[in-house]
C-alpha positions in Angstrom: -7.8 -243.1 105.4 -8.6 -239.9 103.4 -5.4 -237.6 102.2 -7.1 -234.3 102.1 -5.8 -230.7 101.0 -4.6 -228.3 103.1 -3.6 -225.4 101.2 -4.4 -224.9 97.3 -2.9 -221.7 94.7 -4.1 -221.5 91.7 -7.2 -221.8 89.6 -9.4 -224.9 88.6 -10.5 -225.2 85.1 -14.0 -225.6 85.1 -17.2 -224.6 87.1 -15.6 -226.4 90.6 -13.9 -223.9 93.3 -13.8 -225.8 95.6 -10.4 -228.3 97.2 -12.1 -230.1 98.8 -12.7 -231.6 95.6 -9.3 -232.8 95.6 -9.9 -235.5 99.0 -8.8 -238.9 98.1 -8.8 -241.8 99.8 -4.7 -243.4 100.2 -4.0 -245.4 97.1 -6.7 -243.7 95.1 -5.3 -241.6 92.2 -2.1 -240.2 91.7 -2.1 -238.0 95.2 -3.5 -241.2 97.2 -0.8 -243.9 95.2 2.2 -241.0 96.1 0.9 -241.1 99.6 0.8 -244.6 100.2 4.2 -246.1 98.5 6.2 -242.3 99.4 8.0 -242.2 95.6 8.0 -239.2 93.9 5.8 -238.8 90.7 6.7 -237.2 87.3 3.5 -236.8 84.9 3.9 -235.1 81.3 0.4 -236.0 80.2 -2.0 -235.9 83.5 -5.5 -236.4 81.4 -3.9 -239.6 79.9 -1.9 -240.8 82.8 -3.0 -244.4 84.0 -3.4 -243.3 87.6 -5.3 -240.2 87.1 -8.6 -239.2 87.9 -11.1 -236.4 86.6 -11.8 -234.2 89.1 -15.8 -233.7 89.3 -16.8 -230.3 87.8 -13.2 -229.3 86.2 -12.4 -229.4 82.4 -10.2 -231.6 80.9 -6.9 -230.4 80.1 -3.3 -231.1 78.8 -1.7 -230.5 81.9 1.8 -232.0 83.1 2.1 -232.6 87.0 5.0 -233.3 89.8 3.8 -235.2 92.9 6.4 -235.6 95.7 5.9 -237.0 99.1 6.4 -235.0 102.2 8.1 -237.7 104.5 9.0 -237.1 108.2 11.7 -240.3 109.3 9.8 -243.3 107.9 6.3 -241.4 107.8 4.6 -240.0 104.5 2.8 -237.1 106.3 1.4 -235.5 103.0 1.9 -234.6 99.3 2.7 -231.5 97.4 1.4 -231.5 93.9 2.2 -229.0 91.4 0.9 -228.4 88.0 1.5 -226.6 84.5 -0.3 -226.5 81.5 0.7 -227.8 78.5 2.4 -231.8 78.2 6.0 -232.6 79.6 6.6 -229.3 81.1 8.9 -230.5 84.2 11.9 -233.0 84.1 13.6 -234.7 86.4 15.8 -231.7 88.1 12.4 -230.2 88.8 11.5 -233.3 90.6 14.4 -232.9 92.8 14.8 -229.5 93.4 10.8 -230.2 94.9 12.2 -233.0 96.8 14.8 -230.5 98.9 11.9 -228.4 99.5 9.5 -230.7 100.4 12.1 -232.1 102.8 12.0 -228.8 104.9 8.3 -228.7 104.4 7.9 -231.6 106.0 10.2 -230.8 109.0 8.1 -227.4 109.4 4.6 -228.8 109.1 5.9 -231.5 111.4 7.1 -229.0 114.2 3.7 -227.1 113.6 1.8 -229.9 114.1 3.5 -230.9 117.4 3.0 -227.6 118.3 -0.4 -227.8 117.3 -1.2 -230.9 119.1 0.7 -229.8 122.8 -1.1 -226.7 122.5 -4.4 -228.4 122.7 -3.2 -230.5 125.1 -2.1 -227.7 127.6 -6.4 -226.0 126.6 -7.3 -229.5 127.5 -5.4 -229.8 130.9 -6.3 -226.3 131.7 -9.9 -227.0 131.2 -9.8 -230.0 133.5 -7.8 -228.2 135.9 -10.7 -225.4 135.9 -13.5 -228.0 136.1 -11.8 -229.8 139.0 -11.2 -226.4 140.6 -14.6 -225.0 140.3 -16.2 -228.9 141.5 -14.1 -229.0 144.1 -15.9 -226.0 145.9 -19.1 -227.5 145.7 -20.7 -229.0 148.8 -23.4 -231.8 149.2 -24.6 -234.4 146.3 -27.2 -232.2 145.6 -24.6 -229.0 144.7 -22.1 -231.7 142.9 -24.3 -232.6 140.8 -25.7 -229.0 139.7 -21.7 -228.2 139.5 -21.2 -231.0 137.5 -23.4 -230.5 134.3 -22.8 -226.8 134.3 -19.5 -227.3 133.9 -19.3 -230.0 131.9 -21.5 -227.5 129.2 -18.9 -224.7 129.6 -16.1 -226.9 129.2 -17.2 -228.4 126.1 -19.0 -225.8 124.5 -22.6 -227.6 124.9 -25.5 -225.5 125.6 -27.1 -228.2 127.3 -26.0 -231.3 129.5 -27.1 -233.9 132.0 -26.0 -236.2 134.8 -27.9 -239.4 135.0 -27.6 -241.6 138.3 -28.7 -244.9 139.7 -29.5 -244.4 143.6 -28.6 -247.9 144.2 -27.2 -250.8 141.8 -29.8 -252.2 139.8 -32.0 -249.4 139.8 -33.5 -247.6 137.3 -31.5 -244.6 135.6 -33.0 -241.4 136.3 -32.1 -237.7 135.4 -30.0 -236.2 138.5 -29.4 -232.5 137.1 -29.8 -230.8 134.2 -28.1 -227.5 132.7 -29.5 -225.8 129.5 -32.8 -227.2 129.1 -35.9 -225.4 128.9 -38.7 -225.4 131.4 -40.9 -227.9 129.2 -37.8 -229.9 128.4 -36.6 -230.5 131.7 -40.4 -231.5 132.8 -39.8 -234.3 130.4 -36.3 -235.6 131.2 -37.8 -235.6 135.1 -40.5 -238.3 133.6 -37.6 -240.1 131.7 -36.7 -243.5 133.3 -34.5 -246.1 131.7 -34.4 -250.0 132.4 -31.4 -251.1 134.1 -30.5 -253.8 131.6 -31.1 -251.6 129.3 -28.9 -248.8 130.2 -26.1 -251.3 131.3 -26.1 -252.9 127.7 -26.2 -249.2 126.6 -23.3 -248.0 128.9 -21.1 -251.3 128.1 -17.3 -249.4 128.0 -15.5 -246.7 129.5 -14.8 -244.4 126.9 -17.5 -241.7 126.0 -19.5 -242.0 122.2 -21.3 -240.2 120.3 -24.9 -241.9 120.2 -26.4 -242.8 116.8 -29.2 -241.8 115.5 -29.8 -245.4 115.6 -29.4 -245.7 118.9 -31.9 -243.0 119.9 -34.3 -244.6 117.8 -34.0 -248.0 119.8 -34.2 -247.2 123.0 -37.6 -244.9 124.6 -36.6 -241.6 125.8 -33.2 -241.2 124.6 -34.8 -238.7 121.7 -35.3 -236.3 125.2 -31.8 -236.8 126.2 -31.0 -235.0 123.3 -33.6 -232.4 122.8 -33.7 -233.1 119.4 -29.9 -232.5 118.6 -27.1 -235.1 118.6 -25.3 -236.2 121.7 -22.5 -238.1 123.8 -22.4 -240.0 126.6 -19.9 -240.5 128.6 -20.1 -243.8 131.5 -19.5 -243.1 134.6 -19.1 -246.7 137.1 -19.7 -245.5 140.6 -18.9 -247.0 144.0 -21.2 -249.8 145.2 -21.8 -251.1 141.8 -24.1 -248.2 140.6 -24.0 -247.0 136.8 -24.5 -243.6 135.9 -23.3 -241.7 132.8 -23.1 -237.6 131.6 -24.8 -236.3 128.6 -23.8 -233.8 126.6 -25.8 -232.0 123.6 -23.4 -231.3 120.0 -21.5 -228.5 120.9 -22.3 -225.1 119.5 -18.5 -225.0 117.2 -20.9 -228.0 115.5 -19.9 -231.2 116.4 -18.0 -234.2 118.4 -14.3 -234.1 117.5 -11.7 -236.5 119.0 -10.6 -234.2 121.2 -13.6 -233.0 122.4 -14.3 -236.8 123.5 -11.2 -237.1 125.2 -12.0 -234.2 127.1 -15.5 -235.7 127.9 -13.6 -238.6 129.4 -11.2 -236.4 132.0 -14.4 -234.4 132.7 -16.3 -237.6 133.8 -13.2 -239.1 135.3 -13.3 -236.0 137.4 -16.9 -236.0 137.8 -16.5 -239.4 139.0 -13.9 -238.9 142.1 -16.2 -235.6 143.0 -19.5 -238.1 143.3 -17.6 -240.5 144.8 -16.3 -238.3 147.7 -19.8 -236.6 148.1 -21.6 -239.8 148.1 -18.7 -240.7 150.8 -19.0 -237.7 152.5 -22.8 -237.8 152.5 -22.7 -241.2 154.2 -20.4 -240.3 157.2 -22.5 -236.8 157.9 -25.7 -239.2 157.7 -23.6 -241.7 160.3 -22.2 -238.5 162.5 -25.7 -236.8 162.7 -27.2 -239.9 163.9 -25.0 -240.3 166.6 -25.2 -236.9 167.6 -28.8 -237.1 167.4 -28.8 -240.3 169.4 -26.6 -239.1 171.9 -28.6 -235.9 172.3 -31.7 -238.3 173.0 -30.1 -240.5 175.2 -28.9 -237.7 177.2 -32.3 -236.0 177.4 -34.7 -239.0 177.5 -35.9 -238.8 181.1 -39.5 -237.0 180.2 -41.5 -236.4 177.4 -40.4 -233.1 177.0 -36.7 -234.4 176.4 -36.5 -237.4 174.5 -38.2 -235.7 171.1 -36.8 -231.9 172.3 -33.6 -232.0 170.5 -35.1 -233.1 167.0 -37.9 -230.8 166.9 -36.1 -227.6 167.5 -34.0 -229.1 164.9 -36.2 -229.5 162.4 -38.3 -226.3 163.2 -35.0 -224.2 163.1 -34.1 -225.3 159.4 -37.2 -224.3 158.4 -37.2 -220.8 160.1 -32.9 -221.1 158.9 -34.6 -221.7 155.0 -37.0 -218.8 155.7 -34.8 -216.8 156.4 -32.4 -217.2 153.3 -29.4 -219.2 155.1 -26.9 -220.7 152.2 -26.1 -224.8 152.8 -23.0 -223.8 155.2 -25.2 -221.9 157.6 -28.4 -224.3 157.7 -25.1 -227.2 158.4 -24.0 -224.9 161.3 -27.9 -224.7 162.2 -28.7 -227.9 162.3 -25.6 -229.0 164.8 -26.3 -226.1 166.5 -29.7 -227.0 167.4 -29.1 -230.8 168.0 -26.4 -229.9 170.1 -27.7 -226.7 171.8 -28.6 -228.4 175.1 -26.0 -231.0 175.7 -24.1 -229.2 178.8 -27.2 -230.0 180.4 -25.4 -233.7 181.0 -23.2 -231.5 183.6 -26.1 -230.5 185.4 -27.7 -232.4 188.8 -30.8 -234.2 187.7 -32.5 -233.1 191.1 -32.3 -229.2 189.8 -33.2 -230.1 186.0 -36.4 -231.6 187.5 -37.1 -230.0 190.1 -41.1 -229.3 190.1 -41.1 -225.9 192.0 -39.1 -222.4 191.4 -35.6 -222.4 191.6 -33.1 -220.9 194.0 -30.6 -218.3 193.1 -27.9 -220.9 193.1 -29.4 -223.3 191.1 -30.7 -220.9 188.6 -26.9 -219.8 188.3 -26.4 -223.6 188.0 -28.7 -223.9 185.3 -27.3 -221.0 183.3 -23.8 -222.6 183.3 -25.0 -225.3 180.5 -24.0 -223.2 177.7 -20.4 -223.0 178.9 -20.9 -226.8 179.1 -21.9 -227.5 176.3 -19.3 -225.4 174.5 -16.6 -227.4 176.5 -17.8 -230.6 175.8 -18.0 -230.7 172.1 -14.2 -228.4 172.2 -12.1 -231.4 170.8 -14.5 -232.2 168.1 -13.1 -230.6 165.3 -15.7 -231.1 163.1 -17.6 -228.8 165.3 -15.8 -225.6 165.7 -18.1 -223.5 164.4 -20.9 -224.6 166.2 -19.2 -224.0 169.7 -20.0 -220.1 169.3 -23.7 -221.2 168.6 -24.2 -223.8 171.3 -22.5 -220.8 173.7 -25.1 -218.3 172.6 -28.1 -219.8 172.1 -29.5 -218.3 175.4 -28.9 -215.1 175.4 -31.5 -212.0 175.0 -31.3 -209.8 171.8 -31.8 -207.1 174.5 -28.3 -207.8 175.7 -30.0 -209.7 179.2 -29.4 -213.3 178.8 -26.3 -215.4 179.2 -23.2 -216.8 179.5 -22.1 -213.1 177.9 -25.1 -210.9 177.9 -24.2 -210.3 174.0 -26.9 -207.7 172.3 -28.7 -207.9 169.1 -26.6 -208.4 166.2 -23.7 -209.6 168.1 -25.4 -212.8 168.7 -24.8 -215.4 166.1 -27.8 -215.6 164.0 -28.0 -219.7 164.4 -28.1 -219.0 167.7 -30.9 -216.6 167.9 -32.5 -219.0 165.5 -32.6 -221.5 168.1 -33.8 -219.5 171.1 -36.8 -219.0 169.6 -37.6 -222.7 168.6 -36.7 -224.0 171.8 -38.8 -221.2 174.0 -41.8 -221.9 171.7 -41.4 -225.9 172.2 -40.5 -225.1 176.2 -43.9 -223.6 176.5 -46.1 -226.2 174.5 -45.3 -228.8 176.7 -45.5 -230.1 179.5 -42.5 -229.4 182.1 -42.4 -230.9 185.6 -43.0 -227.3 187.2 -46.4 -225.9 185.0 -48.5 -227.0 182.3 -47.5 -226.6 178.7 -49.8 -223.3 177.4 -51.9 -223.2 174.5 -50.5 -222.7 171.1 -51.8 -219.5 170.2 -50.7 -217.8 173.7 -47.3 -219.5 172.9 -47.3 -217.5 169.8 -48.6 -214.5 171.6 -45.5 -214.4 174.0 -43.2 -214.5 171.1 -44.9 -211.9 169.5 -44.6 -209.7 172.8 -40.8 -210.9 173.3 -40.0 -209.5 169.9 -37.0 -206.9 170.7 -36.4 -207.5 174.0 -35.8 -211.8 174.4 -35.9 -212.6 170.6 -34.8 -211.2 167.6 -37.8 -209.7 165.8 -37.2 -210.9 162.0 -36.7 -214.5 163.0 -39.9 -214.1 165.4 -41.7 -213.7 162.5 -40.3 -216.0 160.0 -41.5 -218.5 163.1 -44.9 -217.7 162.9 -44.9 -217.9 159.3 -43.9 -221.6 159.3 -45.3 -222.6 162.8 -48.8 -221.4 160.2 -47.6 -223.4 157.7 -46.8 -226.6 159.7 -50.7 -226.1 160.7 -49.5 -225.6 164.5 -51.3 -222.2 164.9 -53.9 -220.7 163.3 -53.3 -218.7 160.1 -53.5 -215.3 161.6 -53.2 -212.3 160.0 -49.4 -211.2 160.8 
């Protein structure tokens, strides 16, 4: 243990300026033997003394010297040291009046360091309160992740971080996001892939360290982790067995303290829970889509036109959806929107939904009541309430003629107009029990000439641009 100086008043006699000259290691020297047995010290002759020690750089002197312990209970917390030239200048009254003083001097640098420490405590616990705020906002793997090593850079002052993740246990470890990097150092840490027995050996414990030069010697591609600058990792064991662990460059106040580790580990104890529940929550949306998607198929899967409707509108509306700039909420909303947009159809007679020739009034009325089904049916899901407006809607006409409510342009939610357009294009290129499906290009054409009146005309042509992109018309000039 090193006893180091704190505060310093005088002048040293020689070419040095410096205290931190004076750093000693406990039991070293006159300061270090004071500190490490807590008796007081009267020296008349400090050059000739048998404890001392030449300070590097200073002259030497005749000099006479008090050392007395600052002692909190049972703890020696520090020295004071005073000194005066010339041989046997203090007695024993000066030792104790410096005792009384040092006494309160130890009570107040005691006080100030509890201070000290519960005020970096309370930065510390903000910090993590503010990283599990901010994470807690974010929504998909994909956002957690970004969330995650942006944050964990603020919070520690690090201009550059990264999350590294297996996708299933035993893997290798590959980069998951990255915050700070440049263009040509993020193409690298994309290549980077480490060996799972590798990294597990590497990862062995829970708290984060500070990796060694050593270290990034021994083991390919850790030199990238880094960009050149030192780093710490800290572990992160994830559900299912899987290994991961956050990286996070020296920070820009220049360097790893203990505190700053500490606060690595509650930022990757929070990062943990927030992969945890996205990985979680990722799982059960994958489970719930496939059922809705199955239930959607089953429901529909009397023709060809049916069984593959519901998941090709789908798809084709999050790419129109993406076209169009929707956020990660809205595509959500799109994509149950879609896979559900047809389901009241399980309320309607077979006989009409097939029937090869025109329909009568009534049954056309009949037909038009699916949307109000639909809505109703997926009413005690709660998961769904947002989509029930877009399940409702996704029939009527921008020009205000469709139905159930003959809503008008921008009224109609913009999922829902989304979808009309998908499913007329996919209704008319195939085949239907009452007329052949049409030809592409004419399919295209009738969008083109519904534009304003059925269909909203910016997501008409978002449509063609990706049904030109998807190679399923010809690359006209729009």
């Amino acid at each position: 243990m090193d006893v180091r100086p704190i505060a310093f008043v005088g002048a040293f006699a020689g070419a040095q300026t410096s205290m931190e000259v004076l750093a000693c290691k406990l039991g070293e020297g006159m300061t270090g033997y004071v500190a490490s047995t807590g008796e007081s010290l009267l020296v008349g002759d400090a050059a000739n003394y048998p404890r001392s020690r030449q300070v590097e750089g200073t002259d030497r002197i005749d000099e006479s010297q008090i050392y007395v312990p600052l002692t909190f209970g049972s703890r020696v917390i520090g020295v004071i040291v005073i000194s005066k030239l010339g041989l046997d200048q203090f007695d024993e009254d000066d030792v104790r009046l410096l005792e009384v003083l040092a006494g309160h001097a130890a009570v107040a640098l005691e006080n100030a360091s509890l201070y000290e420490s519960a005020r970096r405590e309370a930065e510390r616990a903000t910090a993590l309160l503010e990283f599990s705020r901010e994470l807690a906002t974010a929504e998909g793997m994909d956002e957690v992740v970004d969330r995650i090593v942006e944050l964990s850079a603020r919070t520690l002052g690090s201009p550059r971080a990264s999350v590294w993740l297996q996708r299933t246990a035993g893997d290798n470890f590959g980069a998951r996001a990255t915050y700070g990097y440049s263009e040509l150092d993020h193409e690298r840490l994309a290549r980077v892939r480490f060996d799972h027995d590798e990294a597990h050996a590497f990862l062995d414990g829970k708290e984060p360290f500070v990796v060694t030069p050593e270290q990034q010697a021994a083991m390919d591609g850790a030199a990238e982790v880094g960009a050149g600058d030192a780093f710490a990792v800290a572990p992160l064991m994830l559900d299912g067995g899987r290994l991961g662990c956050i990286a996070v460059a020296i920070p820009e106040d220049g360097g790893f303290s203990e505190r700053n580790l500490r606060l690595l580990a509650g930022v990757a104890h929070q990062a943990k829970l927030a992969l945890t529940n996205a990985a979680s929550f990722h799982s059960l949306e994958t489970t719930f889509l496939e059922t809705v998607e199955a239930l959607a198929n089953a429901l529909e899967a009397n023709d060809e036109y049916t069984s593959s409707h519901a998941r090709w509108i789908t798809d084709f509306a999050l790419k129109v959806g993406a076209g169009l700039g929707l956020d990660s909420r809205q595509l959500k909303r799109l994509e149950l929107g879609a896979l559900f947009h047809d389901i009241g159809k399980i309320g309607i007679p077979e006989a009409v939904l097939s029937k090869p020739g025109p329909l009568t009034d009534g049954e056309r009325r009949l037909i038009e009541r699916h949307p109000e089904l639909g809505e109703r049916i997926i009413a005690p899901i709660d998961r769904l309430e947002e989509v029930r407006p877009i399940v409702r809607h996704c029939h009527e006409r921008y020009d205000g003629m469709g139905y159930p409510d003959r809503m008008v342009g921008e009224e109609i939610p913009l999922e829902s107009r989304i979808i009309f357009v998908c499913d007329a294009y996919h209704a008319m290129t195939t085949d239907r029990p009452y007329r052949k499906k049409l030809p592409k290009t004419e399919a295209v054409q009738r969008l083109e000439d519904g534009a304003g009146t059925q269909f909203d005309p910016r997501v008409v042509e978002v449509a063609k641009l990706v049904l030109a992109e998807l190679g399923e018309t010809p690359n006209l000039s729009y």
